[in-house]
PADONU-497927 format. One line per 8 residues: number of its first residue (from 1); their letters; for each residue x, y, z of C-alpha. Coordinates in steps of 0.2 Angstrom, whole numbers, plus 5000, padded with zeros to 4 digits. Example, Ala and Ser with C-alpha at 12.3 -4.5 7.8 and 13.67 -1.06 7.14 Angstrom:
BEGIN
1 = as = 5062,4978,5039 ~ 5068,4995,5036
This chain:
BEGIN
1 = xxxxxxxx = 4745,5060,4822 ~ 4756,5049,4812 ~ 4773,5048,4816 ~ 4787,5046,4801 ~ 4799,5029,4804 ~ 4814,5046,4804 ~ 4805,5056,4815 ~ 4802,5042,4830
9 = xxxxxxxx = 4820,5034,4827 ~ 4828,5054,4831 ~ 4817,5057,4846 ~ 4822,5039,4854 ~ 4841,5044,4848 ~ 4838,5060,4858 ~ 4832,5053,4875 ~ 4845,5040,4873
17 = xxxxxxxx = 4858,5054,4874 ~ 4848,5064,4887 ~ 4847,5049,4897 ~ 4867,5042,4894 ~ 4872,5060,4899 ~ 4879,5066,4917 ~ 4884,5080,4923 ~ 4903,5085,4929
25 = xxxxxxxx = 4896,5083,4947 ~ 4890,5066,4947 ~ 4905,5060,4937 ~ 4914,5064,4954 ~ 4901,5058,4966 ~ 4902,5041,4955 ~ 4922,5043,4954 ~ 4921,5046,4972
33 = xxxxxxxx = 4907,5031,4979 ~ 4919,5018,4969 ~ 4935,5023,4975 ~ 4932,5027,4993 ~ 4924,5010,4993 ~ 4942,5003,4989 ~ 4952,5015,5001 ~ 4939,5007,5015
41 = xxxxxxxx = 4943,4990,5010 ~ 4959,4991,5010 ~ 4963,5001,5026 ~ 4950,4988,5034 ~ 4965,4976,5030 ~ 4979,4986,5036 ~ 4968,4989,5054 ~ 4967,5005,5050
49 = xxxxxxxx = 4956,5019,5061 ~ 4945,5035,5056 ~ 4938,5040,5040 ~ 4945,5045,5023 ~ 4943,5059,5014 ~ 4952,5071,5000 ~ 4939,5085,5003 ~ 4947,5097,5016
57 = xxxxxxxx = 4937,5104,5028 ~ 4929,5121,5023 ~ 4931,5129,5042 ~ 4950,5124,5044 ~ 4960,5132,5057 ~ 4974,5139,5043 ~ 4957,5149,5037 ~ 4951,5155,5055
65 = xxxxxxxx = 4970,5162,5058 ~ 4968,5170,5041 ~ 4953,5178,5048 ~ 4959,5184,5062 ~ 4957,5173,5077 ~ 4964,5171,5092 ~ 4966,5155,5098 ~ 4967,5145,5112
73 = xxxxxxxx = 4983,5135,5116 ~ 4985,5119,5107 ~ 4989,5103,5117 ~ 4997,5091,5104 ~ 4983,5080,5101 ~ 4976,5095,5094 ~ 4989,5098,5085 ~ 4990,5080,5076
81 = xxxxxxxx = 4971,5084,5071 ~ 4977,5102,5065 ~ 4992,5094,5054 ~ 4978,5080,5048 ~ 4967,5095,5040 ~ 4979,5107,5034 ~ 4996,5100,5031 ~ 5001,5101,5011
89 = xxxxxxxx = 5011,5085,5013 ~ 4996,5075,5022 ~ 4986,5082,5008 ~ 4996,5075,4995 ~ 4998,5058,5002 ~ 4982,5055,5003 ~ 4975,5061,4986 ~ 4991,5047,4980
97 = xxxxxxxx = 4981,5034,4988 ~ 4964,5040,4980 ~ 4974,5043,4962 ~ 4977,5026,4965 ~ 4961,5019,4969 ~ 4955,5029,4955 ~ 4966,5018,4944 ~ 4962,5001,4950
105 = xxxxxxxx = 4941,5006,4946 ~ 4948,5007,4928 ~ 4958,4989,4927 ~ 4942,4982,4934 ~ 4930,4993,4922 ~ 4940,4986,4906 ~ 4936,4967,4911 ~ 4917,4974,4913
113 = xxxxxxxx = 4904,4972,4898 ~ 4907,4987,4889 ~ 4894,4996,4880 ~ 4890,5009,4867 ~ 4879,5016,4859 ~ 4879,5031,4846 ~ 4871,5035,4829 ~ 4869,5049,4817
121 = xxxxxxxx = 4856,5057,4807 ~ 4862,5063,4786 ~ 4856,5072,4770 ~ 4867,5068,4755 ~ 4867,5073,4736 ~ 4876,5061,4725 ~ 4866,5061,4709 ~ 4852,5055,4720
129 = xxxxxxxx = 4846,5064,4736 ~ 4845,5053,4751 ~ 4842,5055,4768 ~ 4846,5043,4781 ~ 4847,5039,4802 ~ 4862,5027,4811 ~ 4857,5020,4828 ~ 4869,5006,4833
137 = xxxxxxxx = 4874,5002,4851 ~ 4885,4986,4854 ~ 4896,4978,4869 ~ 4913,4969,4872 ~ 4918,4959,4885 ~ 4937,4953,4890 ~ 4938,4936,4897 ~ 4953,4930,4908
145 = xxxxxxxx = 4959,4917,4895 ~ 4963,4933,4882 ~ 4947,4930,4873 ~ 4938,4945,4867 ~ 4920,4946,4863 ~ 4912,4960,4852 ~ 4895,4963,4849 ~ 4887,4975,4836
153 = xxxxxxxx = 4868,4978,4833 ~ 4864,4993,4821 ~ 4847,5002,4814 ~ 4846,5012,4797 ~ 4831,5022,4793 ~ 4831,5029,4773 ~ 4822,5034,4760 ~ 4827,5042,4742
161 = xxxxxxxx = 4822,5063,4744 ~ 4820,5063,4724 ~ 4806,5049,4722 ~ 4790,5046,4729 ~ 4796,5031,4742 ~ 4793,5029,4760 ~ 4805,5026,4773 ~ 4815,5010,4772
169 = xxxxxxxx = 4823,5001,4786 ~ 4838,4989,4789 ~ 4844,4983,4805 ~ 4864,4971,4806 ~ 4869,4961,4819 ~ 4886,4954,4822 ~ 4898,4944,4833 ~ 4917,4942,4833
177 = xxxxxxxx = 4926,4931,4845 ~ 4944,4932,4846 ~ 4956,4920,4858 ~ 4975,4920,4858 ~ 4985,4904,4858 ~ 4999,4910,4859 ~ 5005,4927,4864 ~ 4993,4935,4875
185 = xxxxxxxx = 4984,4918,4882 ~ 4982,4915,4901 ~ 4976,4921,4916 ~ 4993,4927,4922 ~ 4997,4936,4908 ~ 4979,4943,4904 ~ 4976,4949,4923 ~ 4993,4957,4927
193 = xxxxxxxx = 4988,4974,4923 ~ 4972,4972,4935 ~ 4985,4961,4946 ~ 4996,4975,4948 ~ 4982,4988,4951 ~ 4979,4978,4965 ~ 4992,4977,4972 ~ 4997,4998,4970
201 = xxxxxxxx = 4983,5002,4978 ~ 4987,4989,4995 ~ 5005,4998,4992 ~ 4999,5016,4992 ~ 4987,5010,5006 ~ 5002,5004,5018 ~ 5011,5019,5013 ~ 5000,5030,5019
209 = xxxxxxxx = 4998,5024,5036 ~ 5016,5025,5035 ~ 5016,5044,5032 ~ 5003,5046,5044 ~ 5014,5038,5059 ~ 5030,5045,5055 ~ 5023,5061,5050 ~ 5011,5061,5068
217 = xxxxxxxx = 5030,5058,5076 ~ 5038,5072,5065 ~ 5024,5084,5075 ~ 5026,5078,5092 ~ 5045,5079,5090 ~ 5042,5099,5083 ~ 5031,5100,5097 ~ 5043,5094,5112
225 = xxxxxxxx = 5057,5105,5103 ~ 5046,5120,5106 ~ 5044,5116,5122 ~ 5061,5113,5126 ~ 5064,5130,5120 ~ 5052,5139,5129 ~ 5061,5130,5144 ~ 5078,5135,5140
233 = xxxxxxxx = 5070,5152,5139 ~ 5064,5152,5155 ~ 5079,5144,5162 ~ 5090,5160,5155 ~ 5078,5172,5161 ~ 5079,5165,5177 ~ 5097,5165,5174 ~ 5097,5183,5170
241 = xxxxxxxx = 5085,5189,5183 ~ 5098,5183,5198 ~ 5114,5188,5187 ~ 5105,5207,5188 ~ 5100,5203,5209 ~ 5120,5197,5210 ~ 5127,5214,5199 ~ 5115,5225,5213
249 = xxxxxxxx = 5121,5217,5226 ~ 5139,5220,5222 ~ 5138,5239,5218 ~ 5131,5241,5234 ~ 5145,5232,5243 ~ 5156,5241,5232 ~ 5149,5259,5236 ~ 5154,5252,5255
257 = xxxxxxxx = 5169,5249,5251 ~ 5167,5231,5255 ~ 5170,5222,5238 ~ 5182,5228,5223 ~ 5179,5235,5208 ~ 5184,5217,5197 ~ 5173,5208,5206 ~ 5158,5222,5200
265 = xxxxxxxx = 5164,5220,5182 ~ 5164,5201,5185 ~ 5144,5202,5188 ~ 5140,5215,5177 ~ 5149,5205,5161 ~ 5141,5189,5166 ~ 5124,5198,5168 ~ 5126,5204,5150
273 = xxxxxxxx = 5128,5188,5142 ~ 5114,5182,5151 ~ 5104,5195,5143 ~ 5112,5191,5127 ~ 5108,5173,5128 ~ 5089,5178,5131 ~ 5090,5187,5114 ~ 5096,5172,5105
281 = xxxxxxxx = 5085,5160,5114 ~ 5070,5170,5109 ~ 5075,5173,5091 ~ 5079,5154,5091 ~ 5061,5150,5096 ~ 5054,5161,5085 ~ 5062,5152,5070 ~ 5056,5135,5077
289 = xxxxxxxx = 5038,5142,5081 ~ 5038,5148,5061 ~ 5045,5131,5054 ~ 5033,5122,5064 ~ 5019,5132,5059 ~ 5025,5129,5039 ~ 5026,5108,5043 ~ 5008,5111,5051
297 = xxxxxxxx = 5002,5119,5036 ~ 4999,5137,5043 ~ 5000,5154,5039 ~ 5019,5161,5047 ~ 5013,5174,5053 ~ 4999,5168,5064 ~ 5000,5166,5083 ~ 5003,5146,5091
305 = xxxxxxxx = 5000,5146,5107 ~ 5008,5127,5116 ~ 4999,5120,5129 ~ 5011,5107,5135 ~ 4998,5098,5145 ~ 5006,5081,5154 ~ 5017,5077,5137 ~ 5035,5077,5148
313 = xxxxxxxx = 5029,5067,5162 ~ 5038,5052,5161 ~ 5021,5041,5170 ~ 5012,5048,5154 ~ 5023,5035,5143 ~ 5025,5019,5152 ~ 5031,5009,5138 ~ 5051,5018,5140
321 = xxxxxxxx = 5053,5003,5153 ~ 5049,4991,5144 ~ 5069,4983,5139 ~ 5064,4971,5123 ~ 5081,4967,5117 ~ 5090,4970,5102 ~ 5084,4953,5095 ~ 5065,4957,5095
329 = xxxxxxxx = 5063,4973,5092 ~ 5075,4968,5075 ~ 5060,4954,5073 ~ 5046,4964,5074 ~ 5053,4979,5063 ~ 5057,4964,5049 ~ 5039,4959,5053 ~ 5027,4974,5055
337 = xxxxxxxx = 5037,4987,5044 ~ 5022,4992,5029 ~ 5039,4996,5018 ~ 5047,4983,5019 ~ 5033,4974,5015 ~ 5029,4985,5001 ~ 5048,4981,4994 ~ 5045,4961,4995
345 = xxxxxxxx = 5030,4959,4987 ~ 5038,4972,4975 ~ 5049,4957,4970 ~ 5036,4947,4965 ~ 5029,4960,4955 ~ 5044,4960,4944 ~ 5045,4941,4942 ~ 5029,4942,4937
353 = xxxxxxxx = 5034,4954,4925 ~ 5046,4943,4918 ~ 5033,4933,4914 ~ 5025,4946,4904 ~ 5037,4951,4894 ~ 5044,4933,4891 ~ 5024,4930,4883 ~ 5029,4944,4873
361 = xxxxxxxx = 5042,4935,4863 ~ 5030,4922,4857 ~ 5022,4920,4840 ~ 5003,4928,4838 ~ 4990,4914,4833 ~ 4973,4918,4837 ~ 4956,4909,4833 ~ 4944,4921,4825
369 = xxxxxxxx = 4925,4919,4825 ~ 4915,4930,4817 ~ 4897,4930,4812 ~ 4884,4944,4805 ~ 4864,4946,4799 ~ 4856,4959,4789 ~ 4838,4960,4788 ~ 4830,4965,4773
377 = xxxxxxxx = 4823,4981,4768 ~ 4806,4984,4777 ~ 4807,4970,4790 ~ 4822,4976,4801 ~ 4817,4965,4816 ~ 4816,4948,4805 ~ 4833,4939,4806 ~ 4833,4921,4803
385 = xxxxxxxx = 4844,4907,4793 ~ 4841,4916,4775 ~ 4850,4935,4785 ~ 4864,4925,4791 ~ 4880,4928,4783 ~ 4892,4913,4783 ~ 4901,4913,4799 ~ 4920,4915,4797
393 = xxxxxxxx = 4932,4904,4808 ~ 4949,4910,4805 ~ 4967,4906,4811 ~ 4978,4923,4812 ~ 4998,4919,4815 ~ 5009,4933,4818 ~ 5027,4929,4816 ~ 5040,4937,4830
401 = xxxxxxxx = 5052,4944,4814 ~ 5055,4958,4822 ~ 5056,4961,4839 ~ 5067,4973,4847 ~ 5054,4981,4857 ~ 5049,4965,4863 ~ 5066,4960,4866 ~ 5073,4977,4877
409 = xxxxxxxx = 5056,4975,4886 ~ 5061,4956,4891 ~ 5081,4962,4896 ~ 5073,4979,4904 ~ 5061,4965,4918 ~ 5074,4954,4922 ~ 5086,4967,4927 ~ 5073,4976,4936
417 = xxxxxxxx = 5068,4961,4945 ~ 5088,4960,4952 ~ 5085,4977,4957 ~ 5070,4974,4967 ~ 5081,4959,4975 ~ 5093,4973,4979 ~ 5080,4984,4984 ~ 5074,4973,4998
425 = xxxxxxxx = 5087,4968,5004 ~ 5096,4985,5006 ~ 5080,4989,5015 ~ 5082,4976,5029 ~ 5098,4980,5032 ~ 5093,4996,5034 ~ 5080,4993,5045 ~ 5091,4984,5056
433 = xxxxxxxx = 5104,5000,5059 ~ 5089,5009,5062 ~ 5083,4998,5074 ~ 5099,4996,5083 ~ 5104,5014,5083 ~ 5087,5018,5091 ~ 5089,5005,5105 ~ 5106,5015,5108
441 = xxxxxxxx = 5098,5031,5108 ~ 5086,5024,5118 ~ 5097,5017,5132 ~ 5109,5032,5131 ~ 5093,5044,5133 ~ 5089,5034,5148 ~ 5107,5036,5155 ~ 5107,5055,5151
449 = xxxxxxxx = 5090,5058,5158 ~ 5095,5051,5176 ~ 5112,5058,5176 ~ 5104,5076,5172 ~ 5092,5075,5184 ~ 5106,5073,5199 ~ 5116,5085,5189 ~ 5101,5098,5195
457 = xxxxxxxx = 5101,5094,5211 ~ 5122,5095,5213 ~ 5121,5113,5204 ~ 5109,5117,5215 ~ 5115,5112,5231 ~ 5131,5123,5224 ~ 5123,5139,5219 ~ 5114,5138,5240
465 = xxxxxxxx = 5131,5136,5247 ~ 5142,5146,5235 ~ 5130,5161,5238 ~ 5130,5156,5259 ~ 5149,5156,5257 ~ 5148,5173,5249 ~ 5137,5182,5262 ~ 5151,5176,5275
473 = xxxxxxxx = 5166,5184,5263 ~ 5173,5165,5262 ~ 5169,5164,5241 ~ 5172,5177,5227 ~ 5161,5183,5214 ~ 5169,5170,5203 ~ 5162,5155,5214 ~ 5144,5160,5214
481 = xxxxxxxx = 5146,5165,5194 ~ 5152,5147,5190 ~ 5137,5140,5201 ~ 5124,5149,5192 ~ 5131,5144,5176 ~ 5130,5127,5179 ~ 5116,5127,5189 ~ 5111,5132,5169
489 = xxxxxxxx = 5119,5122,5160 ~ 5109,5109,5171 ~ 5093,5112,5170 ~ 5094,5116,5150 ~ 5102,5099,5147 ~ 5088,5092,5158 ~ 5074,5100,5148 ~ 5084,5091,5132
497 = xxxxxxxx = 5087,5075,5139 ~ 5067,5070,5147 ~ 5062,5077,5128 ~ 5075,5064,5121 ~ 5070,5051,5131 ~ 5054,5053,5128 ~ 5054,5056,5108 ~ 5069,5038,5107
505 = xxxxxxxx = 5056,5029,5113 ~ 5043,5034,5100 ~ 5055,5034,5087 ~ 5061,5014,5090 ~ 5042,5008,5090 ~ 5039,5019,5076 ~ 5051,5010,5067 ~ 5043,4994,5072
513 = xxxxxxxx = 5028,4999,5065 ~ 5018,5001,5082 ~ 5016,5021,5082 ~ 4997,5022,5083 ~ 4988,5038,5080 ~ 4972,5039,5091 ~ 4958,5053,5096 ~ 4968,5054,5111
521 = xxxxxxxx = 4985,5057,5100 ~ 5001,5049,5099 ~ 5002,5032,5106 ~ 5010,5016,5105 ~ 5006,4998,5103 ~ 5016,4988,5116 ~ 5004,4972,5116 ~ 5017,4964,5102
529 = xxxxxxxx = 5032,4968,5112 ~ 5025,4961,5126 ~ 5019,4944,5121 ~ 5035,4942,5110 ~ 5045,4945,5126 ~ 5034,4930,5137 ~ 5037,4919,5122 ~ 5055,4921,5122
537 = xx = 5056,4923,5142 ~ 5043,4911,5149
């Protein structure tokens, strides 16, 4: 069966837009094979572990607690997995780092071929009725010099409704080719947006790991809080348990007649602050348990059991005897530190910028080439020397008369570029109080921690002998009351002090950029430190 010319060019427009046409879903599969790529490539860089992804996990525990299960304690590395999956912030850092990836995929697509392709079908009455179809499709390249390349081919399919004529066919080919001179030419000036992209993503990268490092410490410091209240819990229970065994034991000498009545009162009001200290230690842990639960990312009202596992033995975390020095920790914070990093090259950004902005004051002269063919009536795929139009070579100068935008947009880079100079260097001083007060804490930790632990052992060695003493009617109340207090006072500062030592530690090689977050948990990198310290001490 014969076909008319309109006909066969609708049917191939039709399966052109069936086939150019994707659904929602495989936008985001193809979104999502580009950008991931790019995530991979850059954390490769950076030395980055484990995989990458902005889907959450449909099974998450915040989902499970919803539902009404009961779990298990958590030991922290479970915990570090648990924030990963259902913290907010975590979330958002990492859709920021695939925002922009997603970026960077279109600075590369706009220095890709670019096609098109389109047309359009028509009835028109104007005197004379006409019907007509438009297929055309065309590309356009960017080049690194500034040059732009456009390329246009086009179909027309029409015939006259009124008169007796068949279909007709004309088909136009074209080229431009444009290249700056002036403003707009180079490389450098041309590639800085796709330059930049670059350079945001490797920023958002390092920026990321930076999150996850200190955000992995902000866990493990919430998690040794907790645990330092459950034992300052246990430490006023105990308190309370022997305070309400001393208060017995004092009515009973005093329905004797063999102790006074102040020295009953003096029991029985220490007992009662004891209990009332376990009230406040409970409600305290409570409040920690629920902020923790909202940094982690779940519900407030669900149940977190702690498994505290091996975390406060000091053999755990060998690297608190290492003694580096102020000098090299200060030198490997300058080196290692993705933020400061990020805030140098930041510096270079804005020069570049300057740049920029300086091409943008320049005169506009560009070299036009520009060329066409149109077939004749019938014979739409003959094009030859009698179709060519002439070509066109042009020269088209813009003068700068009026450039104020151009102008702010120069003075706005170059004081940006003095605040990036500011901004990096404000950032290494900063990372040099930070160090420094870290390697305080750390030493005073250190000092605290043995101090505390012979603080225990003194209170206890008191307590045995002020209740000795008072069995033999040579003490008072009094003395075995201020024993026990202390005795207190010195187990809770020791259940502070191994947490501080422990956490200083992790907080000065988190600030030189050697936190590592492992399958095992929280760890740190003391390989650097080490060979830094043979160097510099052969």
């Amino acid at each position: 069966m014969q076909r008319s010319p309109s006909t066969i060019a609708t049917v191939v427009l039709a399966c052109a837009l069936c086939a150019s046409c994707q659904t929602p879903t495989q936008y985001v599969s193809d979104a999502d094979d580009a950008t991931y790529a790019i995530i991979r490539q850059r954390r490769d860089e950076l030395a980055a572990g484990g995989p990458f992804s902005i889907q959450r996990p449909e099974d998450t525990l915040r989902k499970r607690l919803i539902a009404g299960e009961s779990p298990e304690p958590f030991t922290l590395t479970e915990l570090l997995l648990v924030s990963s999956e259902n913290s907010r912030d975590f979330q958002n850092r990492r859709e920021s780092l695939y925002l922009a990836a997603l970026d960077l995929t279109l600075e590369r697509w706009r220095f890709s071929i670019q096609r098109n392709a389109g047309g359009d079908a028509s009835v028109a009455d104007s005197g004379t009725s006409s019907a007509g179809v438009l297929s055309q499709a065309g590309f356009s390249k960017l080049l690194g010099t500034g040059a732009q390349i456009v390329g246009d081919a086009s179909l027309e399919i029409f015939r006259d409704i009124d008169s007796s004529d068949g279909w007709d066919a004309v088909s136009n080919l074209s080229l431009t080719i444009s290249q700056p001179l002036l403003r707009g030419f180079g490389s450098k000036i041309v590639l800085e947006p796709l330059t930049q992209a670059e350079r945001d993503v490797l920023y958002e990268a390092r920026a990321y790991e930076r999150f996850r490092r200190t955000f992995a410490y902000d866990v493990t410091e919430r998690f040794f809080g907790v645990l330092r209240q459950l034992d300052t819990l246990s430490n006023e229970q105990e308190n309370a348990r022997s305070l309400t065994l001393l208060r017995e034991r004092n009515e009973a000498f005093a329905e004797a007649g063999q102790l006074n009545e102040i020295q009953v009162d003096q029991a029985r009001q220490d007992e009662l602050r004891a209990r009332n200290r376990v009230i406040d230690v409970q409600r305290t842990l409570q409040n920690q348990l629920d902020s923790y639960k909202l940094l982690l990312g779940l519900p407030i009202d669900a149940t977190l059991p702690l498994d505290r596992g091996d975390n406060l033995d000091l053999s755990r975390w060998p690297f608190l005897d290492l003694d580096p020095g102020e000098n090299l920790v200060i030198d490997l914070a300058l080196a290692n530190r993705f933020d400061q990093m990020t805030l140098n090259q930041q510096v270079e950004d804005a020069a570049r910028k300057v740049v920029v902005a300086e091409n943008d004051l320049q005169s506009g002269l560009d070299v036009v080439l520009s060329g066409s063919s149109t077939s004749s009536e019938g014979q739409p795929f003959d094009h030859d020397g009698s179709t060519v139009r002439p070509w066109r070579l042009a020269l088209e100068l813009d003068l700068p008369i009026d450039n104020i935008p151009e102008r702010n947009a120069y003075r706005q880079s170059l004081i940006t570029l003095e605040r990036s100079r500011r901004n990096a260097e404000e950032s290494t001083d900063r990372i040099v109080a930070d160090v420094r007060d870290a390697l305080r804490s750390l030493a005073a930790a250190r000092e605290s921690y043995q101090i505390q632990q012979n603080a225990v052992v003194l209170a206890s060695r008191r307590v045995e002998s002020t209740e000795l003493n008072l069995e033999a009617g040579r003490a008072a109340t009094r003395d075995v009351l201020e024993s026990k207090e202390a005795l207190l006072q010195a187990r809770n500062g020791l259940a502070a002090d191994v947490t501080d030592y422990i956490l200083s530690g992790l907080a000065l090689y988190r600030d030189m950029e050697l936190l590592r977050i492992t399958d095992a948990g929280v760890s740190v990198e003391t390989g650097p430190v080490q060979a830094l310290m043979e160097t510099r001490n052969p």
